[in-house]
N, C-alpha and C positions, 0 to 999 in steps of 0.2 A: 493530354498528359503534360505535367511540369517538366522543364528540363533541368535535369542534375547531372553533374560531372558523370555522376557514378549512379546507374540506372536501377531501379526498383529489382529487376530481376540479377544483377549479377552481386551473386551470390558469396562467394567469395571474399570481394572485395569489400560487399558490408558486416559478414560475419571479424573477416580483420580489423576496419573500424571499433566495431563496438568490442572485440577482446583487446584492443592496441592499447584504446582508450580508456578501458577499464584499468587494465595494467597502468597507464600512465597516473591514471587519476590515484591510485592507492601508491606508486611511489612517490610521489607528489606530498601526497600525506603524512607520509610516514618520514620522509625527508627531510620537510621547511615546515616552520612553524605557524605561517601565514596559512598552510595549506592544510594544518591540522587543525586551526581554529576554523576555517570556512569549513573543511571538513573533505574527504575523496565523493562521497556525494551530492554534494553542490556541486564541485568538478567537472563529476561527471555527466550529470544533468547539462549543466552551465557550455558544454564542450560541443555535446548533442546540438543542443539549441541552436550555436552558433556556425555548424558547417550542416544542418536542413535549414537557418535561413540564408546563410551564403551561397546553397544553389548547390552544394557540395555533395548531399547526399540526401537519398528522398524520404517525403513524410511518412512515408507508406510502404511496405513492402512485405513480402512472406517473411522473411530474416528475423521481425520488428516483430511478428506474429508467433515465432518460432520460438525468441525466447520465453512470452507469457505461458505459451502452450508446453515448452520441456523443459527450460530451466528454470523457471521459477517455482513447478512442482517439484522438481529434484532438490529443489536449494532448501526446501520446507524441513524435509523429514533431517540432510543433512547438519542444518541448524539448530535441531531440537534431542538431536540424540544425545547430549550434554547437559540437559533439563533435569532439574532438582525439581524430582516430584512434590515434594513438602510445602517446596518457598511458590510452586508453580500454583497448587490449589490458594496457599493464603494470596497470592497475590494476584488470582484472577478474579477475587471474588472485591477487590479494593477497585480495579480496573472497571469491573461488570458496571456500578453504581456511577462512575464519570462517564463513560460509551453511554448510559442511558441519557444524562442530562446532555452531552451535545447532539445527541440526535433530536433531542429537545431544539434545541439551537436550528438546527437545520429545518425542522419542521417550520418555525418563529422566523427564520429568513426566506424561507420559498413563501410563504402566505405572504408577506412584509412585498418580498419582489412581486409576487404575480399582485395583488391590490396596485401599486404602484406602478407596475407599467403594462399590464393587460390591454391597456387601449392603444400600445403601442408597438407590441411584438405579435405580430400573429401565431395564434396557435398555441398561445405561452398557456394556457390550462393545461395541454397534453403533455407539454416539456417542462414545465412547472412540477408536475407529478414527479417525472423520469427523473429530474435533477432530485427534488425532495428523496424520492428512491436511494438514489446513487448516491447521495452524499448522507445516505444515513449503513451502506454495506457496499458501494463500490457499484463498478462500473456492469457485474453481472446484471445489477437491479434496473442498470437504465434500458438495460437488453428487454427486458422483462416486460415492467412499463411499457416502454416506446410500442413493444408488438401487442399490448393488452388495449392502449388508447390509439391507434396509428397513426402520428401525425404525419404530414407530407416528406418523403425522401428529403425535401431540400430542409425542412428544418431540422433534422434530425441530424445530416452535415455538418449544419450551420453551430448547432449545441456543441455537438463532438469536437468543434473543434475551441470551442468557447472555452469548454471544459477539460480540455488537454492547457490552454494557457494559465485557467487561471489554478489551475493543479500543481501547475508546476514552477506558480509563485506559491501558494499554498505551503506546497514542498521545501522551499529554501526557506517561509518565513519560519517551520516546524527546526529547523538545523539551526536556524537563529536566536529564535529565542533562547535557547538554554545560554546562552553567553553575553546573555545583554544583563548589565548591571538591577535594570530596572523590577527587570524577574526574578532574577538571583535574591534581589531585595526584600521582597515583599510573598514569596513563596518557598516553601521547605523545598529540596532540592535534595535529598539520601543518596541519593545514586547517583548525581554528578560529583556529588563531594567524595562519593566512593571510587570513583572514577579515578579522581583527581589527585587523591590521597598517595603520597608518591610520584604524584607528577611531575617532571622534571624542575629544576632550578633553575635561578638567574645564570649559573653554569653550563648548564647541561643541554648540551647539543642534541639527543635524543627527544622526538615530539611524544607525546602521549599516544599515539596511534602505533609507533614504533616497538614503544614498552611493551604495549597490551597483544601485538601479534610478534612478541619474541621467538626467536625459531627455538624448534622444538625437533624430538626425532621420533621421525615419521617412517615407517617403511613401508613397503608394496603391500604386505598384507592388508595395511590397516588402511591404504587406498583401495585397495580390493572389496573391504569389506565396506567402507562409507560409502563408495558408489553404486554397488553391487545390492547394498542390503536397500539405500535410497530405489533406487530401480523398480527394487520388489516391494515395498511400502505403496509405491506410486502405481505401479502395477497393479496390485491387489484394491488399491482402496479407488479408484477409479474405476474397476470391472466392478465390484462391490455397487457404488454407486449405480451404474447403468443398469444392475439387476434391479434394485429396488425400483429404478425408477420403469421400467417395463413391468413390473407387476404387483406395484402401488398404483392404484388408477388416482387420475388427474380428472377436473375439468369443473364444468360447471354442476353438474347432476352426482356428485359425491358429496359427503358428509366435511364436515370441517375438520375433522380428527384426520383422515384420511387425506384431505390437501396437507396439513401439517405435516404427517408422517412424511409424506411423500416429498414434501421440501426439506425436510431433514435430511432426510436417507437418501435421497440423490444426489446432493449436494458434496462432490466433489474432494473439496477444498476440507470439508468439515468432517469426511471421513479421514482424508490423511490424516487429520490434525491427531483425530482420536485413536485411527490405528498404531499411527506414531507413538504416541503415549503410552497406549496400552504394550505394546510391547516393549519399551523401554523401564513400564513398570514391572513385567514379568520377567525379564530378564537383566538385569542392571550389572552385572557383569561384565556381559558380553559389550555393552556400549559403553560402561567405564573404561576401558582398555582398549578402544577404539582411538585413534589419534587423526587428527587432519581431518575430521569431517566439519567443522566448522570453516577452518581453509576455504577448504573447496566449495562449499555453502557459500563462503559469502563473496569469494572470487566471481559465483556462477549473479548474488544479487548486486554488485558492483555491475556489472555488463547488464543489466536490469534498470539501475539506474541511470545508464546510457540513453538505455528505449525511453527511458519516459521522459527523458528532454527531445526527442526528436521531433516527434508532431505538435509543437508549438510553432506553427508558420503562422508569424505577424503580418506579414502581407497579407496572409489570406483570413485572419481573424479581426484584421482595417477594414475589408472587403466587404464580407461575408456575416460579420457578428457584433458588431460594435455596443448595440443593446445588451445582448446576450449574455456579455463580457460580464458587464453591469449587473446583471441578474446572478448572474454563477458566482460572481464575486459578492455580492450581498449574501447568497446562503451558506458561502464556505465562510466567510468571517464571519455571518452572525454562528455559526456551527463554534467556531475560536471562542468568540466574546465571550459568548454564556456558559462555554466550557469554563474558562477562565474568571469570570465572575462569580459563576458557582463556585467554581473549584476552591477560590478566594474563602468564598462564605464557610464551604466545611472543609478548610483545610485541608487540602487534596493536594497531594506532591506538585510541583510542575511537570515533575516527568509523566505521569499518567495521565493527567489533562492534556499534554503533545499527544503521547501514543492515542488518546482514547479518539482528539479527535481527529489524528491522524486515520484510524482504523474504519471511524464513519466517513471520510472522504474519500481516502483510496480503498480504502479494502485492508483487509490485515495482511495482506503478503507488504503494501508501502510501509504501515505501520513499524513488523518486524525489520524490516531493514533499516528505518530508522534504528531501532532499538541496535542492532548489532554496529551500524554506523557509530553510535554515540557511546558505545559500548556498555550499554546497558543488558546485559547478558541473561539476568534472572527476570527480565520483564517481555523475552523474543516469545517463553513459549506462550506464558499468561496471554499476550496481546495477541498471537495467533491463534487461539481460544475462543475470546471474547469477540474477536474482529469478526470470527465466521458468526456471531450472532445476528451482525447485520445483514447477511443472508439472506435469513427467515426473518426477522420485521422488516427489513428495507420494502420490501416486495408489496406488504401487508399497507404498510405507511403510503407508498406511494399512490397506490389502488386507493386509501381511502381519500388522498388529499387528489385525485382526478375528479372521481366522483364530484366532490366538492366543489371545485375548481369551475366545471363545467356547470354549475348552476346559474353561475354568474352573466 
C-alpha cells in the first residue's frame, strides 16, 4: 500500500476534502475572474491531482467509489428537471450525428495506435479493444471488453491508469478550447455567445459564473422535493434496470434482438435518463415550480469533478505506462481531430463537437457536467441522451475491433 497523509479507509477526512474543495473551487469561480476563465472545474480537477501526487491523499478509495455509485446518479435526474422538452428532442438529434463521427475518430485512433506499436506493448489487441470501447461510451465499456477478451490483471492496471491521466488532460483541454481565440475564429459558437451576452464589463466585478448562479429563493419544500423526488427517479430506474436484466437472457446461445434488448433495458444510466424525461414530460408543473434542484445537482458534480483528478498518479503512470500513455493519447485526440475536422466540414457548433466528444471518452455523465460547467444549459439533457448511446455501441465496437485485432 502507498503511503498518504490521509489513508484510503478514513472516511471522513476524505469525504471533507472532496466537499471543502468542491466548495472552494466554485467560490473561486465565481469570485476572480482568472478562476471563471480556467473555470471551477479545471480547479477542481487540477486541486485533486495535486495533493494524490503530493502523497496527501490516496488514489484509491471507497469515498472515490461512493461518489460515482450515489452522487453522480442523484446529480442526473437533479440537473434535468429544468429541461425544455422541445429544445431537448431538436437538439439531441444535432448532437446524435457529431457523437457518431468521433467515435469514428476513436475507432481511426485505436487501429492507428494498435498498428503502430503492437510489437511493442503486450497484449495491446485485448486493451486496444477496451480503450476502442471506452472511448467510444465510457469507462462501463472497458469493464465489459476487458472481462469479454481477459487480458492479464497487470495490463489492465497499467491502462487504468494510463487512461485516468490522459482523461484528465482530455478534460481540461475540453474547458479550453471554448476560449481560445483560434476556435472562437474559425467555428460557430451559439451558446457561448449566449452565455456571454450580458457578460460582465471592463467594469464589472461580477464573473460570468456569479451572474449565472445568482441567488434565488429556495425554500425547504422545494429541497424536499429535488432530493426526495431525485432519490425516487434513481430508485425506480435502477430496480427497473436489474429486472430487465434478470429476465432478458444474455449470452452467447440468444438471438441478436434479444442481447440488444437486454443492453438497452439494463442499462442503468439510460433508464434514468428516460425515466427522468418522461416524467417531467407528464408532469411539467410540478418540476417548473421546483427550485434549487440544479444547486444541488451541480454542487453534488463539482465534488465529482474532484474524483476524476484524483487517480492521476504520475509516478506510477512513469512507472507502469509510459507506451500506454502514447496509445490512449493518440485515440482520445484522434476521437478530438476528426470530431473537429468534421465538425469543420459540416458546420457543427464547437460546442457540440466538445460535448459529443466529450460524451465518447468519458461517458455522458463528464459530458453533462461540462455543459452545466460552461453553462450551457439546454445542451445537459440532449448530451445526457445521446452520451448513453455509447453504451450500446461502445460494447458492439470494441468486441468487433478485438476480434480483429487478434488476427494480427
Amino acid at each position: 500500500m502507498i503511503f498518504t497523509i490521509i489513508q484510503a479507509d478514513d472516511t471522513w477526512a476524505l469525504w471533507g476534502i472532496l466537499a471543502i474543495w468542491a466548495s472552494v473551487s466554485i467560490f473561486l469561480e465565481q469570485k476572480y475572474k482568472w478562476a471563471s476563465f480556467l473555470s471551477g472545474a479545471i480547479i477542481a480537477l487540477a486541486g485533486a491531482l495535486i495533493l494524490s501526487n503530493l502523497k496527501i491523499i490516496p488514489t484509491e478509495s471507497p469515498v472515490y467509489d461512493a461518489v460515482w455509485a450515489y452522487l453522480v446518479p442523484l446529480a442526473i435526474p437533479l440537473l434535468l428537471f429544468q429541461v425544455n422538452m422541445k429544445e431537448l428532442f431538436q437538439e439531441s438529434r444535432k448532437l446524435l450525428f457529431i457523437f457518431l463521427i468521433c467515435a469514428v475518430g476513436t475507432v481511426i485512433g485505436s487501429t492507428g495506435g494498435f498498428l503502430l506499436l503492437k510489437d511493442y506493448i503486450p497484449e495491446l489487441a485485448k486493451i486496444a479493444a477496451a480503450i476502442g470501447a471506452s472511448y467510444v461510451g465510457g469507462g462501463v465499456n472497458f469493464a465489459t471488453v476487458t472481462a469479454k477478451f481477459e487480458p492479464s490483471s497487470q495490463m489492465v492496471s497499467a491502462t487504468v491508469v494510463a487512461d485516468n491521466m490522459v482523461m484528465a488532460l482530455l478534460f481540461a483541454m475540453y474547458m479550453f478550447v471554448p476560449s481560445m481565440k483560434f476556435f472562437r475564429k474559425h467555428f460557430k459558437t451559439p451558446h457561448i455567445q449566449e452565455v456571454e451576452a450580458g457578460q460582465y464589463g471592463e467594469n464589472d466585478r461580477h464573473t460570468l459564473a456569479e451572474k449565472y448562479w445568482a441567488k434565488k429563493e429556495i425554500s425547504l419544500k422545494d429541497v424536499a422535493a429535488s432530493i426526495g423526488t431525485s432519490f425516487f427517479l434513481v430508485v425506480a430506474s435502477f430496480k427497473l434496470a436489474e429486472w430487465f436484466g434478470t429476465i432478458i437472457p444474455t449470452g452467447p446461445n440468444v438471438s441478436v434482438v434479444q442481447t440488444l434488448l437486454h443492453t438497452i433495458l439494463s442499462e442503468k444510466y439510460l433508464l434514468l435518463s428516460t425515466l427522468t424525461f418522461l416524467v417531467i414530460y407528464l408532469f411539467p408543473s410540478y418540476f417548473k415550480n421546483i427550485s434549487g434542484s440544479q444547486e444541488i445537482g451541480t454542487y453534488f458534480i463539482y465534488i465529482f469533478f474532484v474524483v476524476i483528478g484524483v487517480p492521476a498518479s504520475i509516478p506510477l503512470i512513469v512507472e507502469k505506462a509510459p507506451l500506454l500513455i502514447l496509445f490512449v493519447l493518440t485515440v482520445g485526440l484522434s476521437n478530438l481531430i476528426v470530431g473537429l475536422l468534421l465538425g469543420k466540414v459540416f458546420k457543427i457548433d464547437l460546442e457540440y463537437i466538445l460535448l459529443a466528444s466529450n460524451a465518447t471518452v468519458g461517458g455522458p455523465t463528464t459530458a453533462s457536467a461540462m455543459a452545466i460547467a460552461k453553462g450551457w444549459g439546454s445542451l445537459v439533457g440532449p448530451i445526457l441522451v445521446v452520451g448513453t448511446l455509447g453504451y450500446i455501441i461502445g460494447n458492439y465496437i470494441g468486441f468487433a475491433l478485438g476480434y480483429w485485432y487478434l488476427t494480427f
